[in-house]
N, C-alpha and C positions, 0 to 999 in steps of 0.2 A: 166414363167418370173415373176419379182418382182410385176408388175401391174397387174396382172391376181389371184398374191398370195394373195393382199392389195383388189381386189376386191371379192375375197371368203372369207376374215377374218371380210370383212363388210357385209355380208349376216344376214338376219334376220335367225335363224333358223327355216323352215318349210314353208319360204315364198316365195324365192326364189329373195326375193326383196333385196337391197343397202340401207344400210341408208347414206343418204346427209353427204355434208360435214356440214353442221349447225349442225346434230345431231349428229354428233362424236363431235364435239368442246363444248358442252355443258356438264360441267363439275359437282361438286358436290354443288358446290356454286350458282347455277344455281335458284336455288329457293329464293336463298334469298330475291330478291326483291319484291315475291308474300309477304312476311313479313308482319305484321301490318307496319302502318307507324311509330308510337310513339314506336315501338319495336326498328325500324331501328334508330330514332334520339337518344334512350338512349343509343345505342350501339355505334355510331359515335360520341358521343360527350365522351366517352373515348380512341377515338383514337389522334394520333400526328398527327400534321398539316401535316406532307408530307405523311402519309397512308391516309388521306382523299381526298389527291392530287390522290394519286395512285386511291384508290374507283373509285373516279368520274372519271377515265380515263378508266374504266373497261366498261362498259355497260353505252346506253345512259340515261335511266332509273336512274340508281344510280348519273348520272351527275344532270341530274333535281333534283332530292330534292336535292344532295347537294351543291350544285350552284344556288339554286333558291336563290332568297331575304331572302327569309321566314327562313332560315338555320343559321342565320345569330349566332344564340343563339349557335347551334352547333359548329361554328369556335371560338367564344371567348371562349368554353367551351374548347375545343382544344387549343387555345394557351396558356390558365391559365395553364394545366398541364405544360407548358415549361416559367416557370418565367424569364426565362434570356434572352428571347429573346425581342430582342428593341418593343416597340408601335408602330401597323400600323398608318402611316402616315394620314391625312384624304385624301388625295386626290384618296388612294387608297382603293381596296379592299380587308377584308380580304385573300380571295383566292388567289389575285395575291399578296401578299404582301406573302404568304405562301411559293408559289413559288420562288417568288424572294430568300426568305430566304433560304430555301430549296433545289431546284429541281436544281440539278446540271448542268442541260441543259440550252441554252441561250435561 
């Protein structure tokens, strides 16, 4: 049967063992957030505001730094690449002002 196929093509060889579903979804990117940190903020601060939307929706990890406070250098580094887009308002934040601009969902 298909389940018994999917359970032999998950076998460790020589072990006899299953790896988890965690350890099949753990991808190549997987590492990145073992990173230095000052690695990770020179890297994000040349992405577009809605791939930093994306990031931080990836792992909880990558939402803390970049939604922490502290990050804050990283979002206007990110909306200076896109000069056409309006000024966050102050009542808002860069993040959710990203969004709004951005993320096509309501």
């Amino acid at each position: 049967s298909q389940k018994r196929r999917q359970l032999e093509a998950d076998e460790r060889p020589g072990t006899g063992q299953t790896r988890s579903k965690k350890a099949r979804r753990k991808g190549k990117l997987s590492l990145i957030v073992d990173m230095p940190l000052d690695i990770l903020l020179e890297i994000f601060q040349h992405l577009q505001p809605l791939d930093l939307l994306h990031m931080a929706r990836t792992t909880k990890s990558l939402r803390g730094i970049i939604m922490h406070r502290s990050a804050k250098t990283i979002w206007t580094a990110s909306f200076a690449l896109r000069p056409n887009f309006p000024e966050c308002p102050p009542e808002m934040s860069l993040p959710a002002w990203a969004r709004f601009l951005c993320d096509p969902h309501c």
